[in-house]
C-alpha positions in Angstrom: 3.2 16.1 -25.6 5.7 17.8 -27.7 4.4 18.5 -31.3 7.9 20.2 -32.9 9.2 21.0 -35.9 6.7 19.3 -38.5 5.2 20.7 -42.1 1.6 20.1 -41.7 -0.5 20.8 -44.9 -3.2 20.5 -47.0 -5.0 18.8 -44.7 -9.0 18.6 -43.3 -9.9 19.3 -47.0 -13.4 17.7 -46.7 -14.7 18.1 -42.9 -16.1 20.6 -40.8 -15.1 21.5 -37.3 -11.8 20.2 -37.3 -8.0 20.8 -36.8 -4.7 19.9 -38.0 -3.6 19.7 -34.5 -6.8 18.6 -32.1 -6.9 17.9 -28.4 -10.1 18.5 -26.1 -12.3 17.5 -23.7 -9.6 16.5 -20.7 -8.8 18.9 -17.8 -5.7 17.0 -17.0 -4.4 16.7 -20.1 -2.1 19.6 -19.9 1.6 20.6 -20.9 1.8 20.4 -24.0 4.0 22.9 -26.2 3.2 22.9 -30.1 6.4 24.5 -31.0 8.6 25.1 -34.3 5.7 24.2 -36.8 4.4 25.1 -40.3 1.1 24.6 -41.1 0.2 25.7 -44.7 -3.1 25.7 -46.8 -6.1 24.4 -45.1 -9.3 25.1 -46.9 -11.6 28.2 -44.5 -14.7 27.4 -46.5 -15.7 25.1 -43.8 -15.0 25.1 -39.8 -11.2 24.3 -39.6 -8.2 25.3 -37.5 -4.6 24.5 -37.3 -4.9 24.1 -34.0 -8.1 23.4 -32.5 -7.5 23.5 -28.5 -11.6 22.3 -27.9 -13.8 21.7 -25.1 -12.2 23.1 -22.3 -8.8 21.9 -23.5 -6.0 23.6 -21.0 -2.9 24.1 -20.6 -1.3 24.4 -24.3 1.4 26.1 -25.4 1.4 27.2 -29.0 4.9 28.9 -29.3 7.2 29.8 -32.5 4.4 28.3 -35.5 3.9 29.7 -38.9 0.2 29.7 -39.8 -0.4 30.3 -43.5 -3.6 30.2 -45.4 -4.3 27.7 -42.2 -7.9 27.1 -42.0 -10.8 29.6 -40.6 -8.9 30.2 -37.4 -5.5 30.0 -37.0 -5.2 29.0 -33.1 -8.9 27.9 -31.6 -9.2 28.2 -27.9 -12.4 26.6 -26.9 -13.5 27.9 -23.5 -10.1 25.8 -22.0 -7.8 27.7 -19.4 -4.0 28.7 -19.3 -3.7 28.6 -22.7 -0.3 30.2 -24.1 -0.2 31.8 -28.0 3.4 33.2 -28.0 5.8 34.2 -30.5 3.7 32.8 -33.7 3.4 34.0 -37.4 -0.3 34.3 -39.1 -0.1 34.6 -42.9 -3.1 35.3 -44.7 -5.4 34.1 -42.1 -9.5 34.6 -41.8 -8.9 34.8 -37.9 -5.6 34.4 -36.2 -6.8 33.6 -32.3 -9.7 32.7 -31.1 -11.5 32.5 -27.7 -14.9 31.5 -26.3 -16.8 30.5 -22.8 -18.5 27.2 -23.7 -18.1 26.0 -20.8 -20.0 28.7 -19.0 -23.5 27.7 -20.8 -23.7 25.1 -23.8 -21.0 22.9 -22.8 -21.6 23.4 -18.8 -22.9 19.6 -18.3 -19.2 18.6 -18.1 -18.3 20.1 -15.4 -21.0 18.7 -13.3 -21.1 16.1 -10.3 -20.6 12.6 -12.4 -19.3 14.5 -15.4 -17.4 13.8 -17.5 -14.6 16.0 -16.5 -14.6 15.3 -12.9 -14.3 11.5 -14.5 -11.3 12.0 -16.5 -9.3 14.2 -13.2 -10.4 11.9 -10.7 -8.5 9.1 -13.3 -5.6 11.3 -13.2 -5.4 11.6 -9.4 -5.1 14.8 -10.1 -4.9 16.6 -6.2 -1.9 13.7 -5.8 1.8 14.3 -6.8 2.9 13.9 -9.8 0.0 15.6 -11.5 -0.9 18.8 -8.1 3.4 19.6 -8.6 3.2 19.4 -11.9 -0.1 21.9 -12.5 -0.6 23.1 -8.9 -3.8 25.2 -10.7 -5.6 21.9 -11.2 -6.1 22.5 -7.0 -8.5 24.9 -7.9 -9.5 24.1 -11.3 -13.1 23.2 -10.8 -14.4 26.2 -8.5 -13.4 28.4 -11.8 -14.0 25.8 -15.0 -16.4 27.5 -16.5 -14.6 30.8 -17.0 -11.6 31.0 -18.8 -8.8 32.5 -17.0 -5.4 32.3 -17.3 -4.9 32.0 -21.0 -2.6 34.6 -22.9 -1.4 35.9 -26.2 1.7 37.7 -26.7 4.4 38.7 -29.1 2.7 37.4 -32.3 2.6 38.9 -35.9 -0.2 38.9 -38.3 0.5 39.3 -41.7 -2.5 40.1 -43.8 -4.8 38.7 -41.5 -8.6 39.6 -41.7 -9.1 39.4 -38.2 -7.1 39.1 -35.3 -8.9 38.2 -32.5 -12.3 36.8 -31.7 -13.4 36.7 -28.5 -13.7 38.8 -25.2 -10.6 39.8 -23.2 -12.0 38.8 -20.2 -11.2 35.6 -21.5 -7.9 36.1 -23.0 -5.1 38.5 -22.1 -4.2 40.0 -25.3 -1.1 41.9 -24.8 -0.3 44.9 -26.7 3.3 43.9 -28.2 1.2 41.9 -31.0 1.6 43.5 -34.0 0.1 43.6 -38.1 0.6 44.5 -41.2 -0.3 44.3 -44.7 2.7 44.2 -46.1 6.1 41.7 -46.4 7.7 42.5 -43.0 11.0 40.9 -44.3 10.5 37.4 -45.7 13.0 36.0 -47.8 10.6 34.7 -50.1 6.8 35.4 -49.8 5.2 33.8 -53.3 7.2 30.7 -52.6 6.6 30.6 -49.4 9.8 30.8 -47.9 8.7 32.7 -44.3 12.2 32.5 -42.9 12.9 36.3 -41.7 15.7 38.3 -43.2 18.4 39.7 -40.7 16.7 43.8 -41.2 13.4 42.2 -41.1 10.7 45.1 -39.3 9.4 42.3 -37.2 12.2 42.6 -34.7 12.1 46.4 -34.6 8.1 46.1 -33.8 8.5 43.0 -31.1 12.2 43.6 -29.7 11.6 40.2 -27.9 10.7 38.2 -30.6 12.5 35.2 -31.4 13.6 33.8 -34.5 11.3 30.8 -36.1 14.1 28.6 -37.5 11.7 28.0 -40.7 14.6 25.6 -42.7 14.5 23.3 -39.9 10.5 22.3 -40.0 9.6 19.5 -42.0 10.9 16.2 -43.1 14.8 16.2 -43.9 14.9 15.2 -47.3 11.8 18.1 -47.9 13.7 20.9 -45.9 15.1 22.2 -49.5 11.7 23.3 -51.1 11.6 25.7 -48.0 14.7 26.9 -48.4 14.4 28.3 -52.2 
């Protein structure tokens, strides 16, 4: 799936443990890129993400989001593998990214013979071209489930966020060219929520390699304006 480019907000106002974005529970459900989005004002006050990647979800790439005021967690990584937070803006977050081993006690029942993961990969025919080219670590997937390996976060800014991280880093490879502050790193208009970056903005002196969020694109066409102001 490709999930681009789209102004997702106030949203999940009246649930708990939910997302904006949600996928879980599905080994083989793997490649797709969240990329290019803005997700904005998300109540924290209950158990809510922008992106909730639950249940041993694998294989997503969030890359090149804005997260502002966007629920408890920002990006939720729920004991999956080869999971990919890149490039990504947190704005007044509780928690920007978090990480957890589920699937190494509470949620081990999955993985086992009859379960319902080894259901859903079996369905795929997953050791069979297309899906073994496509994600030649599905080969080897269920000798390590229960661990999570493979996932990584890199190149991200956090912006008056409370927390960062949660979760060990034997679980996630947190890079060191993250980087936070508690101040406006260049925005061209904070208080009306324009988080386009100006030309001089600190971020790129901080994170060389970071690439520009084309913020004016998200959203629907005839909206783009009220982001622009």
């Amino acid at each position: 799936h490709l999930i681009a480019y789209n102004y997702i907000h106030n949203v999940c106002l009246e649930i708990e443990d939910q997302g904006a974005i949600y996928c879980g529970r599905d080994p083989s459900d793997r490649g797709s890129l969240i990329y290019h989005n803005y997700i904005a004002n998300i109540p924290d006050k209950f158990a809510t993400r922008a992106i909730y990647e639950d249940d041993g979800a694998c294989g997503v790439h969030v890359i090149g989001n804005i997260f502002y005021k966007a629920g408890t967690w920002g990006a939720f990584v729920g004991g999956g593998s080869d999971n990919i937070t890149r490039n990504n803006i947190f704005i007044e977050n509780k928690t920007g990214v978090h990480v957890d081993n589920r699937m190494e006690n509470w949620l081990n029942n999955l993985l086992e013979e009859g379960g319902l993961f080894r259901k859903r990969l079996k369905a795929a025919d997953y050791l069979n071209p297309p899906y073994i080219t496509a994600y030649p670590q599905l080969k080897k997937y269920l000798d390590k489930a229960a661990i999570p390996t493979g996932n990584l976060m890199e190149n991200n800014v956090f912006v008056k966020v409370g927390k960062q991280t949660e979760g060990k880093r034997d679980w996630m490879d947190y890079k060191r060219n993250n980087w936070a502050t508690n101040i406006d790193p260049g925005f061209v208009n904070w208080k009306k929520q324009n988080f386009s970056l100006k030309p001089g903005s600190v971020i790129y002196k901080e994170l060389p390699a970071f690439e520009e969020i084309p913020f004016s694109k998200i959203g629907r066409y005839k909206d783009r304006h009220s982001l622009k102001k």
